[in-house]
CHARMM internal coordinates of N, CA and C (Angstrom, degrees):
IC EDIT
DIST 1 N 1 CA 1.4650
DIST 1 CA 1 C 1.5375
ANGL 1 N 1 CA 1 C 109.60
DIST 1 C 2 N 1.2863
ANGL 1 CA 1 C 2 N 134.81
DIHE 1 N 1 CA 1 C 2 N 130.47
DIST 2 N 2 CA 1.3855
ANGL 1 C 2 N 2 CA 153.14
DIHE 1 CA 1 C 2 N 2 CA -123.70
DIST 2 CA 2 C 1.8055
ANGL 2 N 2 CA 2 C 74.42
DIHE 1 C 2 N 2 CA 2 C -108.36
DIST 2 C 3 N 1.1789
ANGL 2 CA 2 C 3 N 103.92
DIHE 2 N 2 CA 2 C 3 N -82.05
DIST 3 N 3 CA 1.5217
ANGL 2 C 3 N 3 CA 144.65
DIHE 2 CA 2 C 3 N 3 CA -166.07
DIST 3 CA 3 C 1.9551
ANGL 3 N 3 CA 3 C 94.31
DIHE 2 C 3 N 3 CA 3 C -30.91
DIST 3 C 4 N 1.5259
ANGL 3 CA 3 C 4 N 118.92
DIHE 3 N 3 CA 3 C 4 N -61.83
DIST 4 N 4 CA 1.2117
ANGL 3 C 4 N 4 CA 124.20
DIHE 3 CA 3 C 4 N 4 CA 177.26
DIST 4 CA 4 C 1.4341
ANGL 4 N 4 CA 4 C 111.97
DIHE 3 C 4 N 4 CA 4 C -68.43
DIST 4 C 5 N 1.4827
ANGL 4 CA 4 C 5 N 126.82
DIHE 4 N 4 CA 4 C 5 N -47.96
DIST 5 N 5 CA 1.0468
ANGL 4 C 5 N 5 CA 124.90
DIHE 4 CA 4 C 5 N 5 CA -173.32
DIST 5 CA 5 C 1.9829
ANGL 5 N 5 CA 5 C 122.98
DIHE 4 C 5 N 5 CA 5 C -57.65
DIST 5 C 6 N 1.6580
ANGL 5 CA 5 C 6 N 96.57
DIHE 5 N 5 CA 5 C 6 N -25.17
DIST 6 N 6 CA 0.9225
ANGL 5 C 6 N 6 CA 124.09
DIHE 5 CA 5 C 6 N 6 CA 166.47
DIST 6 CA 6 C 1.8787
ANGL 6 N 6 CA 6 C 134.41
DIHE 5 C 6 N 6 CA 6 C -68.60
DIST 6 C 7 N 1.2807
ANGL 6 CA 6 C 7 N 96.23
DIHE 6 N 6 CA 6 C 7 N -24.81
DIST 7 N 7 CA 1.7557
ANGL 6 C 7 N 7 CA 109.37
DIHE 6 CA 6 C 7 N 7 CA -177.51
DIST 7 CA 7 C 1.4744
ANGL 7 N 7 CA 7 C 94.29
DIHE 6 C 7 N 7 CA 7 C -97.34
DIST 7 C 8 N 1.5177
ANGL 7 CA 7 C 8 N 126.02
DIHE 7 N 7 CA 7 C 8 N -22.68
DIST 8 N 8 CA 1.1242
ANGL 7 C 8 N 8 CA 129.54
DIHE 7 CA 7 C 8 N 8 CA -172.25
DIST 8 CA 8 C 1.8336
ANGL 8 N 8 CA 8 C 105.00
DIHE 7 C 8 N 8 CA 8 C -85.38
DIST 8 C 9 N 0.5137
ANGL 8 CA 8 C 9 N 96.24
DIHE 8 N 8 CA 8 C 9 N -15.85
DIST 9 N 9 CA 1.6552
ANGL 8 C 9 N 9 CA 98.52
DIHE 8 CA 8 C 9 N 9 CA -175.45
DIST 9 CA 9 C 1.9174
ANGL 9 N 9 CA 9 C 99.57
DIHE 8 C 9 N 9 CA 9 C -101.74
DIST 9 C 10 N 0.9663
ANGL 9 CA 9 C 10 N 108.25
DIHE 9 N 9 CA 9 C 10 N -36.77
DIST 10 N 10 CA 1.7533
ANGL 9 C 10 N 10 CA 117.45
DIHE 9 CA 9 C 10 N 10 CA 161.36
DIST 10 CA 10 C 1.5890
ANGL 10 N 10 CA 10 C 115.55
DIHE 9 C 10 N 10 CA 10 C -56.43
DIST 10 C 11 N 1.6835
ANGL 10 CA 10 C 11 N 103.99
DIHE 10 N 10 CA 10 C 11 N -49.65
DIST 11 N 11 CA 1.6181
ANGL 10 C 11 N 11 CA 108.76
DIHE 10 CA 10 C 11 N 11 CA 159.25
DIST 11 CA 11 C 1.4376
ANGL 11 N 11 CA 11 C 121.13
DIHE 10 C 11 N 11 CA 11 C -35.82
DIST 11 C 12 N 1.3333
ANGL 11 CA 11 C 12 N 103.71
DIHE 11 N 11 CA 11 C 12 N -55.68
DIST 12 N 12 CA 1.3514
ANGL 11 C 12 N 12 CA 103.21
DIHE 11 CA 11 C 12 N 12 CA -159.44
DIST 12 CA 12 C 1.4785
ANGL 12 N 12 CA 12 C 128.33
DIHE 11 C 12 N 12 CA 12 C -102.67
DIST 12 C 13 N 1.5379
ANGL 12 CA 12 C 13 N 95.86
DIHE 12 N 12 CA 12 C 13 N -4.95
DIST 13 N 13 CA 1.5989
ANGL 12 C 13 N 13 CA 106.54
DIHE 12 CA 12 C 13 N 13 CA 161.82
DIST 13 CA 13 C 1.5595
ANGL 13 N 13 CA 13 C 99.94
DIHE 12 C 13 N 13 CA 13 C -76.89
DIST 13 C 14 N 1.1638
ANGL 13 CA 13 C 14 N 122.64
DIHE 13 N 13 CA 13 C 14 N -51.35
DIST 14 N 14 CA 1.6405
ANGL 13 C 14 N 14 CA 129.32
DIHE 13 CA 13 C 14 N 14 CA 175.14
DIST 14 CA 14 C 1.1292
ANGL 14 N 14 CA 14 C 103.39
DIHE 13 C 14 N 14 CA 14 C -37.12
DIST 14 C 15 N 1.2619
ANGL 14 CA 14 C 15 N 132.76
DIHE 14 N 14 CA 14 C 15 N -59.37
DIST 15 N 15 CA 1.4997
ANGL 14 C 15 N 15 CA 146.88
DIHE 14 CA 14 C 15 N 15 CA 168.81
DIST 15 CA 15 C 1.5059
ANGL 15 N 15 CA 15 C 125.21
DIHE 14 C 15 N 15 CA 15 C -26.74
DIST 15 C 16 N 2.1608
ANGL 15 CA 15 C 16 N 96.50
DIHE 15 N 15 CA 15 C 16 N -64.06
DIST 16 N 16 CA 1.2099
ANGL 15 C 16 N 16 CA 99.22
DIHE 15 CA 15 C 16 N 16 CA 161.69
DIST 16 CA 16 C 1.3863
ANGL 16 N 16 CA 16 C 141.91
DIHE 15 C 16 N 16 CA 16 C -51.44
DIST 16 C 17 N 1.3042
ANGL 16 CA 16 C 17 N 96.93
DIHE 16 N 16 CA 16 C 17 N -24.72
DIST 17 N 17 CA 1.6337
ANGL 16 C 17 N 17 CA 106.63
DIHE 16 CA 16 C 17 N 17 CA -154.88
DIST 17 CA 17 C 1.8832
ANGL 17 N 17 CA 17 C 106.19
DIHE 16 C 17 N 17 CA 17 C -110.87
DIST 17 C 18 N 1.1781
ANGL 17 CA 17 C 18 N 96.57
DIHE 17 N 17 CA 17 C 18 N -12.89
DIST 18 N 18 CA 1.7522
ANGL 17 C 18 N 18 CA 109.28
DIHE 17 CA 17 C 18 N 18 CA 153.68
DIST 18 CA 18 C 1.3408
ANGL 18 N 18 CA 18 C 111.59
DIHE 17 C 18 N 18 CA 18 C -58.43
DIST 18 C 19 N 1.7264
ANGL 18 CA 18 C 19 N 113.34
DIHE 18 N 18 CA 18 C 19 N -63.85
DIST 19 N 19 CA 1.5166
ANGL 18 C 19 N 19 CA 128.00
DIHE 18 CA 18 C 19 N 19 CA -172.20
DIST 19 CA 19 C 1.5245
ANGL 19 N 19 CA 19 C 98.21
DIHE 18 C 19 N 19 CA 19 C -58.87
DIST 19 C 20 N 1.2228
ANGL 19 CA 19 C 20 N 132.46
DIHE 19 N 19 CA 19 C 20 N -52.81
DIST 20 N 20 CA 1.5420
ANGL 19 C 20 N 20 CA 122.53
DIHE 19 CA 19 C 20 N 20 CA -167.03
DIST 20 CA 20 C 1.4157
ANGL 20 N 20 CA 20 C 109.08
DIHE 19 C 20 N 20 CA 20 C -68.12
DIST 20 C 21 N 1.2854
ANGL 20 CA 20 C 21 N 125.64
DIHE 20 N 20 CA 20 C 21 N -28.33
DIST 21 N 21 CA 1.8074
ANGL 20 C 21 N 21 CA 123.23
DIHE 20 CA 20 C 21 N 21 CA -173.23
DIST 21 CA 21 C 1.8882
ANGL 21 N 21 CA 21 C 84.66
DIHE 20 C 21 N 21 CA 21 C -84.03
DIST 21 C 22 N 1.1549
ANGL 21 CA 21 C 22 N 132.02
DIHE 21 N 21 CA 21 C 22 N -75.28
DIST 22 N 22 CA 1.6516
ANGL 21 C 22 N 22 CA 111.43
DIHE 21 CA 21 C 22 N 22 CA -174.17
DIST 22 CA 22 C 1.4532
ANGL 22 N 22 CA 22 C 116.96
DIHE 21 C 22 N 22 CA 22 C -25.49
DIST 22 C 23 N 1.3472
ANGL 22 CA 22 C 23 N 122.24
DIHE 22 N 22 CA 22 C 23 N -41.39
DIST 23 N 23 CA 1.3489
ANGL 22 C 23 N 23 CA 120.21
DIHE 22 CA 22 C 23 N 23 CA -162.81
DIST 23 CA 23 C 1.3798
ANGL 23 N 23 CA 23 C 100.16
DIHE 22 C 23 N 23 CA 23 C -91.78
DIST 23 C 24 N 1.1281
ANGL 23 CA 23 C 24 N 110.26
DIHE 23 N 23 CA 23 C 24 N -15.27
DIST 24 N 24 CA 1.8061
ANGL 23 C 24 N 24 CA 114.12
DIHE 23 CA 23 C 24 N 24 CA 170.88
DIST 24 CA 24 C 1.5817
ANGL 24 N 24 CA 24 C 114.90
DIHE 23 C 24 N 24 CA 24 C -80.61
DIST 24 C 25 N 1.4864
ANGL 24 CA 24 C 25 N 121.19
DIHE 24 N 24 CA 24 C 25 N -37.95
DIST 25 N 25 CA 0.9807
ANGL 24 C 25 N 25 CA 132.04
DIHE 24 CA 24 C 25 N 25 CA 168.49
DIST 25 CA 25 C 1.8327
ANGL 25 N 25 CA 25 C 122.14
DIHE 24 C 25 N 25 CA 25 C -67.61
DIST 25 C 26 N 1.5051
ANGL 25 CA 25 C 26 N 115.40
DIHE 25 N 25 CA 25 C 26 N -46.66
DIST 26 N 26 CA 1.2893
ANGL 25 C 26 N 26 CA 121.72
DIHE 25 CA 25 C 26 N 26 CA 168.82
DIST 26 CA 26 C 1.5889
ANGL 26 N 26 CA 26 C 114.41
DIHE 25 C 26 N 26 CA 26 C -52.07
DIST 26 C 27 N 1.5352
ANGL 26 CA 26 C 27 N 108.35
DIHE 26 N 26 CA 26 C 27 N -36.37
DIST 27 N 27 CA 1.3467
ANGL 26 C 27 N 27 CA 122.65
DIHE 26 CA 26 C 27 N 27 CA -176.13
DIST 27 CA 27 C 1.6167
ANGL 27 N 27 CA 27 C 111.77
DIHE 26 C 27 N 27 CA 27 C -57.15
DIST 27 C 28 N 1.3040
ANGL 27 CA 27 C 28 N 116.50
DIHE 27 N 27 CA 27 C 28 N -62.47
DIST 28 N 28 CA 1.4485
ANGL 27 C 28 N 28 CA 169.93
DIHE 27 CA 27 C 28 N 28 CA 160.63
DIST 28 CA 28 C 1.9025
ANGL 28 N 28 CA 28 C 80.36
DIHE 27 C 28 N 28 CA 28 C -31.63
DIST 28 C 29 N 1.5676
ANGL 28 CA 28 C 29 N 132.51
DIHE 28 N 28 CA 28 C 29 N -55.72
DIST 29 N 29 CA 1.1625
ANGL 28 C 29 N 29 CA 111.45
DIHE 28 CA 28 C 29 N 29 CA -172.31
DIST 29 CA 29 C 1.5941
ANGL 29 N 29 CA 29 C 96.32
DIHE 28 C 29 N 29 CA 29 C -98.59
DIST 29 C 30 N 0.6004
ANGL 29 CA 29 C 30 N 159.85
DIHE 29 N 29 CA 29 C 30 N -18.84
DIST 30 N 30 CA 1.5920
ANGL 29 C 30 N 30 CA 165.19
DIHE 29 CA 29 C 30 N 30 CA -154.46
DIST 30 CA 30 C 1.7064
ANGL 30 N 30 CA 30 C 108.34
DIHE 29 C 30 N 30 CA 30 C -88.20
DIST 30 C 31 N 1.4024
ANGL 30 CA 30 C 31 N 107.44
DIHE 30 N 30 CA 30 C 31 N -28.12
DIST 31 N 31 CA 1.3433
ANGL 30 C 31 N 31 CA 116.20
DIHE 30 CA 30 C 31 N 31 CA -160.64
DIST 31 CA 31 C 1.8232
ANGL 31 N 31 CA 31 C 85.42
DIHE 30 C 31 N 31 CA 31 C -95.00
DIST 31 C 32 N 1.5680
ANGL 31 CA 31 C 32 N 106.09
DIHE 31 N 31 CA 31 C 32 N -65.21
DIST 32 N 32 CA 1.3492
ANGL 31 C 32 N 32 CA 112.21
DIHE 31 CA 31 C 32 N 32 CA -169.07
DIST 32 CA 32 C 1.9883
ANGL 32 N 32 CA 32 C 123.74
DIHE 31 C 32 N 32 CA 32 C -41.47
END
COOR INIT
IC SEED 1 N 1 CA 1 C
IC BUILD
């Protein structure tokens, strides 16, 4: 299925790019 395979790959860029702003943000308090 085109349609699922597709929201799933949206998941997980979403995913990625959640995990990189936390670790930008933790950073961001760690430094301060």
């Amino acid at each position: 299925n085109v349609k699922t395979s597709a929201s799933l790959e949206e998941l997980l860029e979403a995913d990625a790019w959640a995990r990189k702003e936390v670790k930008r943000k933790v950073h961001k308090s760690i430094r301060a």
